[in-house]
KOLLO-968042 format. One record per residue (C-alpha): residue in three letters; chain; y, z, x. Coordinates in steps of 0.02 Angstrom, whole numbers. Each point is the difference from the previous one (the first is absolute). Layout:
<sefis>
  res  chain      py      pz      px
  ALA      A       Y       Z       X
...
</sefis>
This chain:
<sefis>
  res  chain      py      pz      px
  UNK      A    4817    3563    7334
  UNK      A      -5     189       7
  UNK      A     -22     117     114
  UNK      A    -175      76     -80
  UNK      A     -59    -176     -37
  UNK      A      44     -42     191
  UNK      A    -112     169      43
  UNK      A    -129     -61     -98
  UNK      A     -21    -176      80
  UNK      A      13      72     154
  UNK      A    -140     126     -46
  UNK      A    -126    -168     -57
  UNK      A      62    -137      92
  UNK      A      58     -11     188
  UNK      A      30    -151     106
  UNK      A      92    -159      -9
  UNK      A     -96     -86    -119
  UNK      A       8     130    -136
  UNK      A     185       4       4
  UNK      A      22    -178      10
  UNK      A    -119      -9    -150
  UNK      A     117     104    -101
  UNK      A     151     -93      44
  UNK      A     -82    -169     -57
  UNK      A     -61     104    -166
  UNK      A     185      61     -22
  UNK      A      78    -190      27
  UNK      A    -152     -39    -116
  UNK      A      53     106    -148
  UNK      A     185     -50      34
  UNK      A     -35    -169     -23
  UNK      A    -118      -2    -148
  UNK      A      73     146     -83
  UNK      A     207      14      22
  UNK      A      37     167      12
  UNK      A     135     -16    -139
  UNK      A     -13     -84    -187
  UNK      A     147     -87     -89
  UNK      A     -58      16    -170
  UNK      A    -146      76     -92
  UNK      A    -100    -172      24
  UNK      A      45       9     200
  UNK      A     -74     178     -38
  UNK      A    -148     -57     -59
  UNK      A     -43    -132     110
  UNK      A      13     115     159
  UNK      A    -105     126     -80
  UNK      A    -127    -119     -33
  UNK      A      -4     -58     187
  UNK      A     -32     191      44
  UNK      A    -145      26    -121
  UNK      A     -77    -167      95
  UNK      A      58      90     159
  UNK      A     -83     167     -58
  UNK      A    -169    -102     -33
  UNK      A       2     -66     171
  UNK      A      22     177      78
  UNK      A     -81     106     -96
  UNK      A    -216      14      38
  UNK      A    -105      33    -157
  UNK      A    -165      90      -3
  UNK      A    -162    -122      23
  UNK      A     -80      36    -165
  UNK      A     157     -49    -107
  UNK      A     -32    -118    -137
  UNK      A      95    -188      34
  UNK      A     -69     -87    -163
  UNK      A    -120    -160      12
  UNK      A     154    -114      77
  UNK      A       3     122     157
  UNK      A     196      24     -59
  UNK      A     100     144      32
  UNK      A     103      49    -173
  UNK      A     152      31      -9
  UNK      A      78      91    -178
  UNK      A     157      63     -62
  UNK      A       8     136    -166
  UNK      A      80       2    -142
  UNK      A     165    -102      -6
  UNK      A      -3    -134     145
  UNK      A     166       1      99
  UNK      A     -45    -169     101
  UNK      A       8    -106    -148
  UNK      A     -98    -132     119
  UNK      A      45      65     177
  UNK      A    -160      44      26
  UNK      A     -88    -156     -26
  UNK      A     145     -99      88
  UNK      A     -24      74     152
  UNK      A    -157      87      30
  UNK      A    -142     -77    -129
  UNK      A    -128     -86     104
  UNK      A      44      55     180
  UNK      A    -137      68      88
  UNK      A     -27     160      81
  UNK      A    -171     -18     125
  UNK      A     -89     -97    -105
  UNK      A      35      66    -159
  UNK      A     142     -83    -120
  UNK      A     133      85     -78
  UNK      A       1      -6    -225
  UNK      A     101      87    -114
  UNK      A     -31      90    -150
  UNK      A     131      76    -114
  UNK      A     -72     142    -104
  UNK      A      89     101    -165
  UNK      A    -120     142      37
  UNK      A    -134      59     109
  UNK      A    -140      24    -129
  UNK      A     -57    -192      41
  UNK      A      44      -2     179
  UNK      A     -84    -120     112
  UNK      A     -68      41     188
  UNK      A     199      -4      47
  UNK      A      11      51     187
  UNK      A     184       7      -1
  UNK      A      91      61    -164
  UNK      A     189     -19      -4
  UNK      A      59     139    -143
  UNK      A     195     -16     -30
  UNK      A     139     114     -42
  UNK      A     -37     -15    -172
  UNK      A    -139     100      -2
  UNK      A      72     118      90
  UNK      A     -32     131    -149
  UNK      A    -203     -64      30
  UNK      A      -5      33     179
  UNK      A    -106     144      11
  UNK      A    -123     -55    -119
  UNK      A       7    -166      58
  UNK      A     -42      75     193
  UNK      A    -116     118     -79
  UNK      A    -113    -162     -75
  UNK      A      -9     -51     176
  UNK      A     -49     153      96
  UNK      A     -98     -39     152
  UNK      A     -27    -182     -46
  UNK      A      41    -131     116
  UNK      A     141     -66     -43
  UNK      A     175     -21      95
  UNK      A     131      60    -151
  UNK      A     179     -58      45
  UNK      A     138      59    -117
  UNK      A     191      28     -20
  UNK      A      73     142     -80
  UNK      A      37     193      61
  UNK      A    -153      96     -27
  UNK      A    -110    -146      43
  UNK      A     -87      69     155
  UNK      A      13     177     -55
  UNK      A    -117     -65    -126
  UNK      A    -127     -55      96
  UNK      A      66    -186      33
  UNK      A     -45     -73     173
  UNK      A     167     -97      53
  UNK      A     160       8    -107
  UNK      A     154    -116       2
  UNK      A     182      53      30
  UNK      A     172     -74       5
  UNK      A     138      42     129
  UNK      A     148     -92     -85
  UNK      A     -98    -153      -5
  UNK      A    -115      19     138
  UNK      A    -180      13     -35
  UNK      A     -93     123      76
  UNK      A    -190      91     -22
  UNK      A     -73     163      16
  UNK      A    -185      42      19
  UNK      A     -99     149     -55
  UNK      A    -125     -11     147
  UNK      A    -128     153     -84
  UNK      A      -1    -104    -169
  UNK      A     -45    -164      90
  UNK      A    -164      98     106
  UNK      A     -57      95    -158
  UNK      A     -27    -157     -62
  UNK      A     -67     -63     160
  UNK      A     119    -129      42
  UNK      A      55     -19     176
  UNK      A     187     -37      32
  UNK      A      48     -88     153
  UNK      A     115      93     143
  UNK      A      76    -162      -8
  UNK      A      52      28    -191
  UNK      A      45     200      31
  UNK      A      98     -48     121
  UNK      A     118    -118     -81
  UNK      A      -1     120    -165
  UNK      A     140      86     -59
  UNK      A     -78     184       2
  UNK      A    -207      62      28
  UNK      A     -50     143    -127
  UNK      A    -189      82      21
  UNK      A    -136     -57      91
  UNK      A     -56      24     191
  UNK      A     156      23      69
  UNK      A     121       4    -140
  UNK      A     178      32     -18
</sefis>
């Protein structure tokens, strides 16, 4: 935890219970998503348990579309690094009431109502007009890759050796009216933008 994200829960949450709720959120990611990955498959499967972790704690607008199954979609661009990790170990969990599908899509020209769109490092050189497609729609963009957020991505991926760690562009998220969690800020990596940015 750093220093600025202690200020900031400090600043939003005070009292025992908030603190104790972000200890129990902290054991919670620890024990659903090990901090470190063995092998590209390890990889994988811990980032999917964060995008399911994202959907819990992240707070879309009312009006956004969920299709005719009430589900909330998740989708990944262009090549798919999960090669199954997804559907192993997030496909049909719910979030509220809504339950999680994936959709894996070559472009965005046919995309679906996704609500979370996974883009991966390689279309990194896409980025920006990838982002730019998306402007101001509600959906939570999580990528990997430098230039990622800079581009207008919401929450990016990064590797310390082989620990896994996230960083959130907070003014890209609430242009797009999507409300992060404190919970979520908190546990991230860095906070660009947004009410109280970095």
């Amino acid at each position: 935890m750093t220093a600025a994200n202690f200020e900031f829960f400090a600043r939003t949450r005070t009292g025992a219970f908030a603190r104790w709720s972000v200890i129990l959120l902290a054991i919670m990611f620890c024990v659903v998503c090990p901090a470190s990955a063995q092998s590209p498959s390890d990889e994988y499967h811990v980032k999917a348990a964060f995008l399911f972790h994202f959907a819990q704690l992240v707070e879309w607008p009312s009006d956004t579309p969920y299709g005719a199954t009430n589900s909330l979609l998740v989708c990944t661009l262009g090549n798919d690094p999960f090669h199954g990790a997804l559907e192993e170990t997030i496909a049909g969990k719910q979030v509220g009431n809504r339950t999680l599908r994936i959709r894996h899509l070559g472009t965005l020209q046919d995309r679906p109502a996704c609500n979370v769109l996974f883009v991966g490092a390689s279309e990194s050189k896409r980025f920006s007009s990838t982002i730019a497609q998306l402007r101001n729609l509600p959906v939570l963009t999580v990528g990997e890759g430098d230039g990622f957020l800079e581009a207008g991505g919401m929450i990016r991926f990064c590797m310390d050796g082989k620990k896994i760690h996230f960083e959130v562009n907070r003014g890209a998220a609430e242009s797009a009216r999507l409300k992060i969690s404190a919970q979520l800020l908190l546990l991230a990596k860095s906070v660009f933008g947004g009410n109280g940015g970095r």
